[in-house]
C-alpha positions in Angstrom: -16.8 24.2 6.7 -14.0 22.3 8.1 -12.0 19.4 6.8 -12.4 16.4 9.4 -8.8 17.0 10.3 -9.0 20.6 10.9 -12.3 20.0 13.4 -10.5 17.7 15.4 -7.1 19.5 15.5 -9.3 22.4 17.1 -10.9 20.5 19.6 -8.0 18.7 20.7 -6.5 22.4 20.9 -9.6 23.3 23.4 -8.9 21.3 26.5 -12.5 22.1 28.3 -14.4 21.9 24.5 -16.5 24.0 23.2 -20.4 25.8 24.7 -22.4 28.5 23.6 -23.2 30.7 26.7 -26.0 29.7 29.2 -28.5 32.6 30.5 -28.5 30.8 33.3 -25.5 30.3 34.7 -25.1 33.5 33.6 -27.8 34.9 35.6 -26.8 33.1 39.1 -23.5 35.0 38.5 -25.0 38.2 38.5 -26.7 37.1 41.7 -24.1 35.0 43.4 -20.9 36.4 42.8 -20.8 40.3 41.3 -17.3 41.0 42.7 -16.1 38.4 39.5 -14.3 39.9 36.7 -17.2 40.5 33.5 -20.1 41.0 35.9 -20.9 44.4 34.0 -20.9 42.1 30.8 -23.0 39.5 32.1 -25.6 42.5 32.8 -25.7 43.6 29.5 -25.9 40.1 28.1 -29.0 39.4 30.4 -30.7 42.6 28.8 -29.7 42.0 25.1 -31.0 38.4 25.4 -34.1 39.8 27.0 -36.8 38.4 23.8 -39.4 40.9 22.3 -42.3 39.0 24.7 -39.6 39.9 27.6 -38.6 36.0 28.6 -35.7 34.4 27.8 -34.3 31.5 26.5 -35.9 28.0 24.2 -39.7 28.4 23.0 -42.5 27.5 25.0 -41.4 25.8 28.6 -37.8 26.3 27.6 -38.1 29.6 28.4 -38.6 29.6 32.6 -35.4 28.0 33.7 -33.7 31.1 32.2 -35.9 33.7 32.6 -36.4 32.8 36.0 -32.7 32.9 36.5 -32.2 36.6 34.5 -35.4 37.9 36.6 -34.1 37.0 39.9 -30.6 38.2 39.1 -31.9 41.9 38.0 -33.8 42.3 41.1 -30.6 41.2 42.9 -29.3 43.9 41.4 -31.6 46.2 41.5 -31.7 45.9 45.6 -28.3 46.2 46.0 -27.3 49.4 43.7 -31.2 51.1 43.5 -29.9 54.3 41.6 -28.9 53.7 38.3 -30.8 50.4 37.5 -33.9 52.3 35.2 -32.3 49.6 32.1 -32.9 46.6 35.0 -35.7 47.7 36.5 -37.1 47.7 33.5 -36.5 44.7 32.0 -37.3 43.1 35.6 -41.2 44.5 35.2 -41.6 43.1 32.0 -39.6 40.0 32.9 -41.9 39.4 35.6 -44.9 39.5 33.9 -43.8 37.1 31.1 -42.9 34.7 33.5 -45.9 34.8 36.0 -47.9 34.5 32.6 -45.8 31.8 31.1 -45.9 29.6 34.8 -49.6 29.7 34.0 -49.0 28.5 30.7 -46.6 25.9 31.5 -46.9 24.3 35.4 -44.1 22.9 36.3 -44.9 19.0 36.1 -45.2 19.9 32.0 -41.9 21.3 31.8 -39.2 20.2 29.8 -36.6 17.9 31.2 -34.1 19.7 31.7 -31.0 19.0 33.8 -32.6 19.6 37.7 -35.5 21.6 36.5 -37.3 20.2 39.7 -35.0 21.9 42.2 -34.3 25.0 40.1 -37.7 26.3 39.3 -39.1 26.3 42.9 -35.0 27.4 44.2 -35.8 30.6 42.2 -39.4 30.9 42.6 -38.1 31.3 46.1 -36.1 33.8 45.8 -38.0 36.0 43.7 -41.0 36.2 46.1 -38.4 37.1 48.6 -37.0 40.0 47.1 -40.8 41.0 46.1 -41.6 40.9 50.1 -38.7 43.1 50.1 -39.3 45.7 48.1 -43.1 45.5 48.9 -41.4 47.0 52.2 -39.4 49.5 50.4 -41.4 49.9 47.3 -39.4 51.0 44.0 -40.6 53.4 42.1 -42.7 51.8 38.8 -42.4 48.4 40.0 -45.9 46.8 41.1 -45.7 43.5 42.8 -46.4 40.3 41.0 -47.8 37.1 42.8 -46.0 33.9 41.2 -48.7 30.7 41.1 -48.9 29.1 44.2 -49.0 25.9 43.4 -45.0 25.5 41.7 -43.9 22.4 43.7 -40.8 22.7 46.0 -41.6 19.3 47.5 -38.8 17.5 45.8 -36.3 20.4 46.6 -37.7 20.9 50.5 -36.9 16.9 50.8 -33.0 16.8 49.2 -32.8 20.4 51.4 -33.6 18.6 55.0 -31.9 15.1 54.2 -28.3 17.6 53.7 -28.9 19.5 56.3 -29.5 16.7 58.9 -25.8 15.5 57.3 -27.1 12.9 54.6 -23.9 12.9 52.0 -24.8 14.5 48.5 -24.6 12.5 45.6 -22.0 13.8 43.1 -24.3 15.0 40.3 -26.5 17.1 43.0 -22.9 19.2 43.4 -23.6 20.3 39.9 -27.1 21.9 40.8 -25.6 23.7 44.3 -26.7 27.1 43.8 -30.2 26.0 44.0 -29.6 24.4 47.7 -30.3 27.3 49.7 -29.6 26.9 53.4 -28.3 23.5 52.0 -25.1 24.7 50.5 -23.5 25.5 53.6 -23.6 21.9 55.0 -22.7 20.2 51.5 -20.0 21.9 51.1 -18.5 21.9 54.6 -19.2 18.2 54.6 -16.3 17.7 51.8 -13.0 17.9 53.5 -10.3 20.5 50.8 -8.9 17.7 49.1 -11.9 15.9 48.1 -12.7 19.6 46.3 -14.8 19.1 43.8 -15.0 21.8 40.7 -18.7 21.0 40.2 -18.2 22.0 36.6 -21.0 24.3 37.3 -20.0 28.1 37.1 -23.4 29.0 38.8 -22.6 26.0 41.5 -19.0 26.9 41.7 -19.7 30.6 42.7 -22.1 29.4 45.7 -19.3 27.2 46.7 -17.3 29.9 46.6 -19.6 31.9 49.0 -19.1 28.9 51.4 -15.6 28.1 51.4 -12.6 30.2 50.3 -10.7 28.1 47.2 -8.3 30.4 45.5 -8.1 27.2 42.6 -11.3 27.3 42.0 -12.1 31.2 42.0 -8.7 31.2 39.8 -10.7 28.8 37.4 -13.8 30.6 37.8 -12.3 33.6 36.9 -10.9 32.5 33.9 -14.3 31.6 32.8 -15.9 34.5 33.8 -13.6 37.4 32.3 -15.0 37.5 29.3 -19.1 37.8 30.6 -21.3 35.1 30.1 -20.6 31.8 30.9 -21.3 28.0 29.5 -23.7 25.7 31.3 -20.2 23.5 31.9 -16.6 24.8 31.8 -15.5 21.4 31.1 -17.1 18.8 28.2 -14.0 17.3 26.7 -14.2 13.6 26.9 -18.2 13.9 26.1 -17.0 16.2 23.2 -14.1 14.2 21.4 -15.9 11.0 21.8 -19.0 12.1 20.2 -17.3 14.1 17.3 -14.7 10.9 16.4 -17.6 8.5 16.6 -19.9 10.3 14.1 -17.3 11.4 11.9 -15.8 7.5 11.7 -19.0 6.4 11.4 -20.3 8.5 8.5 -16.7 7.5 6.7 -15.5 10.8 6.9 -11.9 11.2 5.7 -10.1 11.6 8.8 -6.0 11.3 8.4 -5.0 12.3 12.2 -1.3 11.9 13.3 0.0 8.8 15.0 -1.4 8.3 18.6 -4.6 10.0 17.9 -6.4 7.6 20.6 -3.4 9.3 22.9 -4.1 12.8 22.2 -7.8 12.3 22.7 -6.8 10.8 26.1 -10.0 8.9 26.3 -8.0 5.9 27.9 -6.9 8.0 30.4 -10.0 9.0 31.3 -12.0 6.0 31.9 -11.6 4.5 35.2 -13.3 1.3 36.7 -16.2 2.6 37.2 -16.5 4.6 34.2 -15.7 8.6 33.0 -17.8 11.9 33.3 -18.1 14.2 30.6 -15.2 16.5 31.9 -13.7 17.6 35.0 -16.2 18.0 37.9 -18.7 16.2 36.6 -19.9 12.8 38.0 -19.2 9.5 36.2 -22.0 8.9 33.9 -23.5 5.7 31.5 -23.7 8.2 28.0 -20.4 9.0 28.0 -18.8 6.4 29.6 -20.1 3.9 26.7 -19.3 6.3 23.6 -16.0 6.5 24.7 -15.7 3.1 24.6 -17.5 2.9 21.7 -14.7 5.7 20.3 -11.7 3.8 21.6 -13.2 0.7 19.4 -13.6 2.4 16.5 -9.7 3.6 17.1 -8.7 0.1 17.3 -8.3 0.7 21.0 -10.8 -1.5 23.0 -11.2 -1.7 26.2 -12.9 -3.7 28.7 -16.7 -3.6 29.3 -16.8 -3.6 32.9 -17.2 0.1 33.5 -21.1 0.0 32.0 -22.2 -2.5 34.5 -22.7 0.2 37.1 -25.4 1.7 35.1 -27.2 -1.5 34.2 -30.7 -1.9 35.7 -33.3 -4.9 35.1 -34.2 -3.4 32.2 -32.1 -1.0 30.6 -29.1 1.2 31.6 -28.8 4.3 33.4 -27.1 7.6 32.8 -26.7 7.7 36.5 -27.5 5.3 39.5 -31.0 6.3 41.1 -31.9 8.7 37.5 -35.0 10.7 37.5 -36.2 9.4 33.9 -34.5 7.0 31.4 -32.9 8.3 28.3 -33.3 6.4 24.9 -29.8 8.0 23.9 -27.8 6.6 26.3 -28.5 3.0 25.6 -28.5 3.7 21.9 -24.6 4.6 23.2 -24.3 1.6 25.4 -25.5 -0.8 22.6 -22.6 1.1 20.2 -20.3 -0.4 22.8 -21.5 -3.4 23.6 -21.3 -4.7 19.9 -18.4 -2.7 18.8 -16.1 -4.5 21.7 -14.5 -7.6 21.1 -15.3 -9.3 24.4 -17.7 -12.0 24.3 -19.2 -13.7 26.6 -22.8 -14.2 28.2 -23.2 -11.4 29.8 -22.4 -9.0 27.0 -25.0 -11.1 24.3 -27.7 -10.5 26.7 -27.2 -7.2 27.8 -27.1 -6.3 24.1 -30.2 -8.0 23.5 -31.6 -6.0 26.7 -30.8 -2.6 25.2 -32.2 -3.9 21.6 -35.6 -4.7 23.1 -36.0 -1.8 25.2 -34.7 1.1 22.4 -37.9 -1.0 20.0 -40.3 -0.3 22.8 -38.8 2.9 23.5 -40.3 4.7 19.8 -43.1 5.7 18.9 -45.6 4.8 16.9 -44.8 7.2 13.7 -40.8 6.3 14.4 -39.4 8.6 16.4 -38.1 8.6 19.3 -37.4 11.4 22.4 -34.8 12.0 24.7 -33.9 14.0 28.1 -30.7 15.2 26.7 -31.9 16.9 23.6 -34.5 19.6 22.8 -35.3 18.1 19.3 -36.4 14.1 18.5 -33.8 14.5 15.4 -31.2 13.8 17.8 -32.9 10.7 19.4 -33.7 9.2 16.6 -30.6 9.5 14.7 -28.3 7.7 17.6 -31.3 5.3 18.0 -31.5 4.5 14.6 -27.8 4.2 13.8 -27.3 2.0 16.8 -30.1 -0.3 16.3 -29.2 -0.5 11.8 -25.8 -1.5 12.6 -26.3 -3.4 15.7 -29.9 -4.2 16.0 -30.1 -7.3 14.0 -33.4 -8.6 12.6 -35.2 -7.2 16.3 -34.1 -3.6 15.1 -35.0 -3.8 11.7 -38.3 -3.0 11.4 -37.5 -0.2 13.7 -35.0 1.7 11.3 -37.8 1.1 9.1 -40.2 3.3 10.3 -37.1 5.9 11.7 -36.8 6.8 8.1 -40.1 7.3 7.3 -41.0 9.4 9.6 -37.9 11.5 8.6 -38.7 11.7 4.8 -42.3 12.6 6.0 -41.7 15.3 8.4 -38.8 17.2 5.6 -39.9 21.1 5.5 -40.4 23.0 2.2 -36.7 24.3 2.6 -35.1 21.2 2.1 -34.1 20.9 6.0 -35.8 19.2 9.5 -36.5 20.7 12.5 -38.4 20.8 15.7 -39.3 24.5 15.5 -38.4 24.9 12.4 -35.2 23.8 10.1 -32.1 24.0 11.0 -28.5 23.0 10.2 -28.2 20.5 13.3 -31.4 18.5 12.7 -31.0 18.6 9.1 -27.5 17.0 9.5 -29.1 14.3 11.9 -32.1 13.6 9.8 -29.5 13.1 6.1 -27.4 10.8 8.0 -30.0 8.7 9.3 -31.4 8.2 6.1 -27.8 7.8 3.9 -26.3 5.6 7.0 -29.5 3.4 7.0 -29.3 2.6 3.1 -33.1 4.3 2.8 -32.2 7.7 1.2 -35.7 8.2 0.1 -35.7 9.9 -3.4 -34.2 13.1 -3.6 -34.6 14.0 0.6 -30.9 13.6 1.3 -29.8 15.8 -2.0 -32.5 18.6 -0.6 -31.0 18.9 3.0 -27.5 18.9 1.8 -28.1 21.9 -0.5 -29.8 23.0 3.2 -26.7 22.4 5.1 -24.4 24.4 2.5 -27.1 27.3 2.0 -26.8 27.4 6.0 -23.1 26.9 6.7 -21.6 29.3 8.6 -25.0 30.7 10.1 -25.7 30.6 14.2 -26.8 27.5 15.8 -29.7 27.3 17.6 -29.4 25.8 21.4 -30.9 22.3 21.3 -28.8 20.4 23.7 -30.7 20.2 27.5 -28.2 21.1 30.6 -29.9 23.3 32.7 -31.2 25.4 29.8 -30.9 24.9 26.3 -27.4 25.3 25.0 -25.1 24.1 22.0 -21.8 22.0 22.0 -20.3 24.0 18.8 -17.9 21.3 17.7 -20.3 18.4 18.3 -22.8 19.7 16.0 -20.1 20.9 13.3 -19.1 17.0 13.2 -22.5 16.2 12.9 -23.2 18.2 9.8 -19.4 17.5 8.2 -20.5 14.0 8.6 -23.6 14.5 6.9 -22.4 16.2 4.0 -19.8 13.7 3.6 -22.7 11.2 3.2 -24.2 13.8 0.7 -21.4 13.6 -1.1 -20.4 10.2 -1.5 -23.9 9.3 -2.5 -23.7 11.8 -5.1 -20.7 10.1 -6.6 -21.9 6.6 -6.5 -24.7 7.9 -8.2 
């Protein structure tokens, strides 16, 4: 494991940070752009990732974004080459059988929030039945057609399609989600005059720009991304990376000697503008990251002005974005960080603390948790609700932290770690720190899933994080367990 020092000498060394590959976006590349540099990588990908019950991707509901996205991409490519594609075709019948099976399973209204799963599942829906009708024309040999359930709802995604083709202007974050547009795409992105170009962040929406618009930057970029095969959900994360990863590891105490002007080298300054920061290049301005890089900059001895998070303040809580789908507890566990780590003052910022204290308490659950739209597991949630609300939460949050930690200790597996599905190195880290940053360590549950974290270091990480599928920001999670075996540590010793 790294030193503190080492992990953040690495990620300011990675100026886009760091993701595990997406199926995907990998997938809509496949379909959307072939002529890119990897694409015979990105096919074998899709097939090794193909699971033993033929879907792809997360457990239960987790798996449709992605095996949608590999399914339709096979067939494209199955239409377009024919001989050759056995391997495809292949893994296409089996694919769509999983998947027709698992949309019975899981309708779409109980699916997993995932970023746009409302446009994305009925987008590829779609275009699956239309290369079925296709082939039912021109039948392949071995491949016997299978009816998707009617009922998948492209309601939502029929309404943002007609509003953008009658010229209504996109919001930013709906530039991230292009390639599920259809006829849309066209209009969006001819509506955007060159040097309002935005990257989307996207590799899937970036190559059905692309198939608009010529933009030798942004195929040069794309390229780059896509030389190597499979691609990230998002080519750029770095100012939601370095604030996240400096945050935990200076809150957990974690010996960190950087050289002078480490606020500088982050550039997190540079990156917040009046109305706020996105998580990297291309992406739109957004409340989570925009308050734990403030929070960040305090801790740095850098603070800034609080002005940026009244854009994502609504009646009751605050937003990730304006006009948001569903709230997210993690976000104003963020926004309270920097509310009460500033040193502004002033009525506005006593209230809207008081706001975010209220609505994180009514927020859990009634066995302490709590659950987010950002993250696959309720390890996550808790830990940045429980953290904010134990060192900013006053009496109000108190009894909240209280019942955080028991539902921790209570839900600890045989192996000494936490986790959703079962343990794991990220949620283990989440669940130690919330109990040795709260003061509750619970017997000898922090000692057992530190000995968990070292028995596991060095192992895979399993895709938790929610962007269009399930995916993992490596060197976020490496803080996260450095910072939890810090805490192991220096509990040992005062011991």
């Amino acid at each position: 494991m790294d030193t503190a020092d080492d992990l953040i000498e690495r990620m300011i060394a990675e100026p886009y940070g760091r993701a595990s590959p997406s199926v995907y976006e990998t997938g809509r590349l496949v379909s959307l752009a072939p002529g890119l540099p990897g694409h015979a990588a990105r096919l074998r990908y899709l097939l090794d990732e193909q699971r033993p019950d033929a879907l792809w991707g997360g457990p239960g509901g987790y798996a449709l974004v992605p095996s949608l996205s590999a399914v339709e991409a096979l067939l494209t490519v199955v239409r377009e080459q024919g001989v050759g594609t056995a391997p495809l075709l292949r893994a296409v019948i089996r694919g769509l059988h999983a998947v027709a099976d698992l949309l019975a399973r899981h309708p779409v209204a109980g699916l997993p929030d995932t970023a746009a799963v409302e446009l994305i599942v009925p987008a590829l829906a779609e275009a699956i039945e239309r290369h079925m009708h296709a082939l039912r024309k021109e039948p392949v040999d071995g491949l016997d057609p299978v009816a998707l359930p009617a009922d998948v709802d492209a309601s939502a995604l029929d309404r943002v399609r007609r509003r953008l083709v009658a010229g209504a202007a996109p919001p930013h974050a709906l530039l991230y989600t292009l390639e599920a547009l259809g006829e849309a795409t066209a209009p969006v992105v001819n509506s955007l005059a060159p040097v309002d170009r935005i990257m989307c962040a996207s590799p899937a929406a970036m190559a059905a720009w692309l198939r608009v618009r010529h933009d030798p930057g942004m195929r040069k970029r794309l390229e780059a991304v896509a030389t190597a095969g499979p691609v990230p959900s998002a080519i750029s994360i770095p100012v939601f990376e370095r604030s996240w990863v400096v945050a935990w590891l200076l809150g957990a105490g974690a010996p960190v000697s950087p050289p002078d002007g480490l606020a500088q080298a982050l550039e997190l300054e540079a990156t917040l503008g009046p109305a706020g920061t996105p998580a990297g290049e291309g992406l739109p301005l957004d409340g989570d990251v925009t308050s734990a890089a403030l929070h960040t900059l305090a801790l740095l001895e850098r603070p800034q002005a609080l002005d940026a998070l009244r854009r994502f303040e609504t009646p009751t809580h605050f937003c990730c974005y304006p006009g948001e789908r569903t709230p997210s507890a993690t976000v104003n566990a963020h926004v309270l960080e920097a509310l009460s780590s500033s040193s502004a003052q002033g009525p506005w910022r006593e209230a809207a603390a008081g706001k975010v204290t209220g609505w994180l308490a009514g927020r859990q659950h009634r066995d302490g948790h709590w659950e987010d739209k950002w993250h696959a597991s309720s390890y996550y949630a808790t830990a940045c609700c429980a953290l904010a609300l134990h060192r900013y939460g006053g009496t109000r949050g108190r009894a909240a932290v209280e019942r955080a930690t028991e539902w921790v200790t209570s839900t600890q597996r045989a192996d000494g770690g936490w986790g959703r599905w079962e343990s794991t190195a990220e949620e283990t880290s989440y669940a130690v720190r919330i109990l040795l940053s709260t003061g509750r360590p619970r017997g000898d549950a922090p000692r057992r899933g530190a000995a968990f974290l070292q028995a596991t270091d060095g192992l895979p990480r399993r895709p938790l994080w929610h962007a269009k599928d399930l995916y993992t920001p490596g060197t976020v999670v490496d803080s996260s367990v450095l910072a939890a075996l810090h805490l192991a540590d220096e509990a040992e010793r005062a011991q």
